[in-house]
C-alpha positions in Angstrom: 130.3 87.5 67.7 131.8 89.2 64.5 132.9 92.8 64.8 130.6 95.5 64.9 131.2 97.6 61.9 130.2 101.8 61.9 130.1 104.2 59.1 130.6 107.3 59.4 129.5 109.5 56.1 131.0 112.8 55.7 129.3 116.2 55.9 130.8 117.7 53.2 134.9 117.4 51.9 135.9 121.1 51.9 139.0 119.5 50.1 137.6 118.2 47.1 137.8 122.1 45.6 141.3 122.5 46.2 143.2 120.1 44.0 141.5 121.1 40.9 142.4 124.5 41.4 145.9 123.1 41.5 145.4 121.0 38.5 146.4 117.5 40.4 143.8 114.7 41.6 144.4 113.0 44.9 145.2 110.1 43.4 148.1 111.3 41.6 149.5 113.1 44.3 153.2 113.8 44.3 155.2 114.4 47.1 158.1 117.2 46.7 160.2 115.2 49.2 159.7 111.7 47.6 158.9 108.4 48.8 161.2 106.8 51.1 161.4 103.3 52.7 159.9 101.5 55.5 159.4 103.8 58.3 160.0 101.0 61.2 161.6 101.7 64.6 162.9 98.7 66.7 163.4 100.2 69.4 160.2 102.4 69.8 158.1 99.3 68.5 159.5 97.3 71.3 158.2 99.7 74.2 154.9 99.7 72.6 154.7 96.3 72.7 155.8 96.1 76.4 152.6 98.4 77.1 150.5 96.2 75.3 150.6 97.8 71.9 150.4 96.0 68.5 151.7 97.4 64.9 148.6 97.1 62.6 148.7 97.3 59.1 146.1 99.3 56.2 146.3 100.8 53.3 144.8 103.6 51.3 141.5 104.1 49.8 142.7 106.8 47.5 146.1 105.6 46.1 146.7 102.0 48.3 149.9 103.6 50.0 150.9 101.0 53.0 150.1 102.5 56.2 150.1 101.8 59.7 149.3 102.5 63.6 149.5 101.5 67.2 146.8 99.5 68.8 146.6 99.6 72.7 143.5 97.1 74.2 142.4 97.6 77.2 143.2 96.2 80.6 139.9 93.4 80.3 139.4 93.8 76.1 136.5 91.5 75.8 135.7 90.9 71.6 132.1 90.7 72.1 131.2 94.0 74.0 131.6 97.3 72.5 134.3 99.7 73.1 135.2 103.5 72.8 138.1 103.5 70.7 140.5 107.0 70.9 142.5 107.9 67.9 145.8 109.8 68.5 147.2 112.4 65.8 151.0 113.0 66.4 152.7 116.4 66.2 155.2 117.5 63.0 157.5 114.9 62.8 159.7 116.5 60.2 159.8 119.0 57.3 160.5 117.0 54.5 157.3 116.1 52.9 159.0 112.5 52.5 156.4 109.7 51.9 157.6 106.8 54.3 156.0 103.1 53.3 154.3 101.9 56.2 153.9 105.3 58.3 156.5 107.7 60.5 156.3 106.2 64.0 154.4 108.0 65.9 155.9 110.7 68.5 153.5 109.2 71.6 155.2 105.7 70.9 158.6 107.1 70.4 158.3 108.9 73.6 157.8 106.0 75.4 161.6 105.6 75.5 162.1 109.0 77.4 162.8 109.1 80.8 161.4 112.4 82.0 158.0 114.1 82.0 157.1 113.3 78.2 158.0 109.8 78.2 155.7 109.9 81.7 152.9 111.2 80.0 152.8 109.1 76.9 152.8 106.3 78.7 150.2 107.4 80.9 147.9 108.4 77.6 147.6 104.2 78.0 147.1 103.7 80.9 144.0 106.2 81.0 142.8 105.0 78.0 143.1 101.3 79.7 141.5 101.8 82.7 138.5 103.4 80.9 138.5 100.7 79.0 139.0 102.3 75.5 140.9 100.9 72.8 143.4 103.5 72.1 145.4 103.8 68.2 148.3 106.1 67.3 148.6 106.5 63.9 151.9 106.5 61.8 151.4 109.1 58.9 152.5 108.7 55.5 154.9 111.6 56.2 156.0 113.6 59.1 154.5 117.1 57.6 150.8 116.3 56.4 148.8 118.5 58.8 146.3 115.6 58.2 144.7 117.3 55.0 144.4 115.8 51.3 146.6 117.9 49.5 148.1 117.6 46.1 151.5 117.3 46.9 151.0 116.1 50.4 148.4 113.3 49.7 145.2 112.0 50.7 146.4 112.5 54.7 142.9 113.5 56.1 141.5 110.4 54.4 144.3 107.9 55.5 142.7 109.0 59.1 139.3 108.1 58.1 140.8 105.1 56.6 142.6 104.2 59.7 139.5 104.7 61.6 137.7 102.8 59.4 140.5 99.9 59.6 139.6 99.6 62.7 135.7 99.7 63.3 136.3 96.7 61.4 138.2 94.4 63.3 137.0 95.5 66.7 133.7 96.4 68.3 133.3 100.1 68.9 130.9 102.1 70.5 131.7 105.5 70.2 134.9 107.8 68.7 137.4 110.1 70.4 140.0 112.4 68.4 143.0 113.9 70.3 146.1 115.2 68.9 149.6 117.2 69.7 150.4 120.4 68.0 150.4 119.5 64.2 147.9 116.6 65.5 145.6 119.0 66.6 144.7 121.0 63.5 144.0 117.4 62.2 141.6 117.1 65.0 140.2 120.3 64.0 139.7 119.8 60.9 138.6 116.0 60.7 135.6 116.9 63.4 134.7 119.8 61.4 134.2 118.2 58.2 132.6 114.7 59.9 130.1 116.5 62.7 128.5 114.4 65.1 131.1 111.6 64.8 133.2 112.5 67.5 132.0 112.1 70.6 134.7 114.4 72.4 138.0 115.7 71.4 141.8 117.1 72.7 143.8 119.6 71.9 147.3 119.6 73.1 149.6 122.9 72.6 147.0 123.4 70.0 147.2 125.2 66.7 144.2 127.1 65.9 144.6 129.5 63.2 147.1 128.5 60.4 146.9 132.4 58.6 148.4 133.4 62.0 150.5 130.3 62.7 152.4 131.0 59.3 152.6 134.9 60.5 154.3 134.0 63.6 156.8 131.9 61.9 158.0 134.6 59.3 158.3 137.4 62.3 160.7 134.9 63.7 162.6 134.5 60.6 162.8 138.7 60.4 163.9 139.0 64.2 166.8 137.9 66.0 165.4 134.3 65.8 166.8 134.0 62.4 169.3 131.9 62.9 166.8 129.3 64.3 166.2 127.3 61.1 163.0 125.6 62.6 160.7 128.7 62.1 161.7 129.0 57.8 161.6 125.2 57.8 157.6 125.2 59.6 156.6 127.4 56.7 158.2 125.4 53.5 156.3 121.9 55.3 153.1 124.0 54.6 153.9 125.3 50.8 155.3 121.6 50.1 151.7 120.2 50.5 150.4 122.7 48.5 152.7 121.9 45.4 154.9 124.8 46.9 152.6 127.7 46.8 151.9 129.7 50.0 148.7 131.7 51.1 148.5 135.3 49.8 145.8 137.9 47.1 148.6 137.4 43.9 146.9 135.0 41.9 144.2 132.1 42.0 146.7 129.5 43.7 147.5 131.3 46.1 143.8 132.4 47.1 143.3 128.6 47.4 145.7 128.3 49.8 143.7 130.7 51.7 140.7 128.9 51.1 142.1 125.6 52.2 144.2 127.4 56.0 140.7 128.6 56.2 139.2 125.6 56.4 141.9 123.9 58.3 141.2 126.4 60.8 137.8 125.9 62.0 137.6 127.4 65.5 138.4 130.4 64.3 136.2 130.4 60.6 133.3 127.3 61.7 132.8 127.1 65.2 129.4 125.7 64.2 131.1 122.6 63.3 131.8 121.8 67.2 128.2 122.3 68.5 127.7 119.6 71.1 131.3 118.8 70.7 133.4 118.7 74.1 136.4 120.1 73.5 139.6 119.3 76.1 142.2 121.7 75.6 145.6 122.6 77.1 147.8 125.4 76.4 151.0 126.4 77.7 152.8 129.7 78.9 156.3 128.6 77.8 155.5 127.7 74.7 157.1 129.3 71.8 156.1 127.2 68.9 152.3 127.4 69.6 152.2 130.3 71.7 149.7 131.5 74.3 151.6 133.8 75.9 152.2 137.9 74.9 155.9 137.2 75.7 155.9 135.5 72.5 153.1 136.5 70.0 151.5 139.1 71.4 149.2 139.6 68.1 147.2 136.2 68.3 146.8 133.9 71.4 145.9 130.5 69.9 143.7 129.0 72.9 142.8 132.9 74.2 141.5 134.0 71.4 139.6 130.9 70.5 138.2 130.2 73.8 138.3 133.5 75.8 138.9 136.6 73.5 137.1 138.0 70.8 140.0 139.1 67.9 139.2 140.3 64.6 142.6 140.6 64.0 143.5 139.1 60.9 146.9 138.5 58.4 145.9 140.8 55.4 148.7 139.9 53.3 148.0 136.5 53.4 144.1 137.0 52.3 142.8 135.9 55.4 139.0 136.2 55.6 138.0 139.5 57.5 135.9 137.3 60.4 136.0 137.8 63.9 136.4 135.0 66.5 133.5 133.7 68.2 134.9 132.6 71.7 133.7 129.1 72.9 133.2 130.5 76.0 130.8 133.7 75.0 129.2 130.5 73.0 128.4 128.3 76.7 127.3 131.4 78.3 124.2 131.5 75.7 124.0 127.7 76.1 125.3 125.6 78.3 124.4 122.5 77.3 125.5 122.8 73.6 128.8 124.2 73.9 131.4 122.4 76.7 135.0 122.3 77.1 137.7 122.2 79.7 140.5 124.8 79.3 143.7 123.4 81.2 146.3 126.5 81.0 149.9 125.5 81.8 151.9 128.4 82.9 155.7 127.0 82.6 154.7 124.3 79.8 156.8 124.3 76.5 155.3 122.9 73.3 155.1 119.0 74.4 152.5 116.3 75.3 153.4 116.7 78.8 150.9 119.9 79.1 148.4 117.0 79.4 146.9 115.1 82.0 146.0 112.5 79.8 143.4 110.9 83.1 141.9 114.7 83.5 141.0 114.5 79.6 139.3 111.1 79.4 137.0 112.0 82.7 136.1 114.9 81.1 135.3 113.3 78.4 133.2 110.5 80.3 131.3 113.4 82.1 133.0 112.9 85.7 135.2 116.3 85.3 133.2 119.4 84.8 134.4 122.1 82.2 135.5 125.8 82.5 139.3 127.0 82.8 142.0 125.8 84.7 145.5 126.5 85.8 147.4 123.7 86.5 151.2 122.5 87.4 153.8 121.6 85.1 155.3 119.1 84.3 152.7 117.1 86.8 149.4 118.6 86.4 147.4 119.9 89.6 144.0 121.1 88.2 143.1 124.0 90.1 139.7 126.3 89.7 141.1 129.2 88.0 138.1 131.9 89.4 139.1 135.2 87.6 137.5 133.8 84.4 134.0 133.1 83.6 132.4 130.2 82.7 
């Protein structure tokens, strides 16, 4: 039987505005950071293939750039019946912008090698997706700091997804899509089901960031406090401004006010919820986390998950022109109907900002139906999912 092949059109490409405002096309894009060589790891590629995992290679629509990701079949694969297949964006690799032939190794299979609770949980993102029998693929981005959006200096990253995607609908059977992603991964997620509605037919968002106007915010009150000597927080903020040719949000001039036009749109739980009607949406969120916090101890101003899911904020970062639009709460949104909006909040209270926050079996039953939604509390580093009753659903 030859592969089942499915295409998957676009609603709209909230992109396509941005790099002429910039005055570069897509396919000309130049990273700051260069173009480096082949982005292979031995080592890491050698425990993917002990858990069944294969390197497969693509290339770009836009500008042929080599590419790459993971493939993990499932425990029975069988070529001539259909198959969910679940697409894994990694987290920020790096800060450099640097183009790598071929892909940056993912994080999920280069924390296969680790002994404690992430390299647990990676590996278990297999064996979930196994025994449901999904094909799962973690893709190896073009570079570590894309945030999975076309971008002028940054590339055609939210295509290369769609590419990948696409890569793979046509070698294998598929039946239905699932998104999930880690921190940088899970704006990616955000945006790429916002912009393709109705293609997903659930997502995950782990230690998820959910409103990049705020997510820059938090990083420059770092550098002004007694955090200042941490590098990372100064660093996070040049990654953004290198994919936008080095420009950074703000009300100055028409560059920077298409910055603000492109965080909004990379921000859609907070500017489109719309765009995840009938959507379910697994998320996990953790109270140690001080990269993507959800905690007051750490960013009292916005709660990423919170105020997305449980609290209604108008707050917004003026100086960065941030539209002046409240959040709509996914919950408020399932109280008016059910049916249409569902997702399963898993609050971590110890987790730090790592894939371990998930129970990657908890997501994919949710997903199939057999877990219900609401919120959650559970244990960390080895989830227990509790019914957390103080909040609504």
């Amino acid at each position: 039987m030859s592969a089942h092949v499915t295409t998957h059109g676009p609603r709209y490409r909230r992109t396509a505005r941005w790099a002429s405002t910039i005055g570069l096309s897509l396919a000309l894009a130049v990273p700051l950071g260069g173009i480096g060589g082949a982005g292979a790891i031995p080592a890491s590629g050698s425990a993917a293939s002990a858990y069944g995992g294969s390197l497969v290679n693509y290339t770009s629509s836009v500008d042929a750039f080599p590419l790459s990701y993971y493939e993990f079949l499932p425990a029975g694969f069988n070529s001539t019946i259909a198959h969910p297949l679940v697409i894994y964006l990694h987290g920020q690799q790096d800060i450099s912008g640097v183009w790598v032939k071929g892909g940056i190794e993912s994080d999920l299979v280069q924390d296969f090698l680790l002994a404690g609770s992430d390299g647990v949980t990676a590996r278990a993102v297999v064996n979930a997706t196994s025994a449901a029998g999904m094909i799962l693929i973690a893709l190896n981005s073009r570079s570590g700091s894309g945030w999975y959006i076309d971008s002028p200096c940054g590339g055609p990253q939210q295509q290369d997804v769609m590419d990948a995607i696409h890569h793979e609908e046509s070698l294998r059977n598929v039946s239905k899509l699932y998104l999930f992603g880690m921190s940088m991964g899970t704006e990616g997620v955000q945006y790429t089901a916002s912009l393709h509605p109705g293609m997903f037919a659930g997502i995950g968002l782990v230690a998820p960031v959910t409103d990049l106007f705020e997510d820059i915010a938090y990083r420059a009150y770092l550098v002004r406090t007694a955090n200042a000597t941490d590098p990372w927080a100064w660093s996070s903020i040049q990654a953004k401004e290198y994919l936008f040719c080095g420009v950074g949000p703000g009300t100055a001039n028409a560059s920077e006010r298409a910055v603000d036009r492109m965080l909004t749109n990379m921000s859609p739980l907070r500017f489109d919820v719309n765009a995840f009607l009938n959507v379910p949406i697994y998320i996990t969120a953790g109270g140690g986390d001080d990269r993507a916090p959800d905690s007051v101890k750490y960013w009292p101003t916005w709660l990423n998950v919170n105020d997305t899911l449980i609290n209604r904020t108008c707050h917004r970062v003026i100086a960065y022109g941030e539209p002046n639009v409240c959040s709509v709460p996914l919950g408020h949104l399932h109280m008016r109907s059910p049916t249409k909006w569902t997702f399963r909040f898993v609050y971590e209270l110890h987790a730090g900002h790592d894939i371990s926050q998930l129970d990657p079996s908890d997501m994919v039953a949710f997903w199939e139906g057999a877990n219900p939604g609401g919120y959650y509390i559970g244990g960390y580093p080895f989830t227990t999912i509790t019914t957390n009753t103080r909040l609504p659903y």
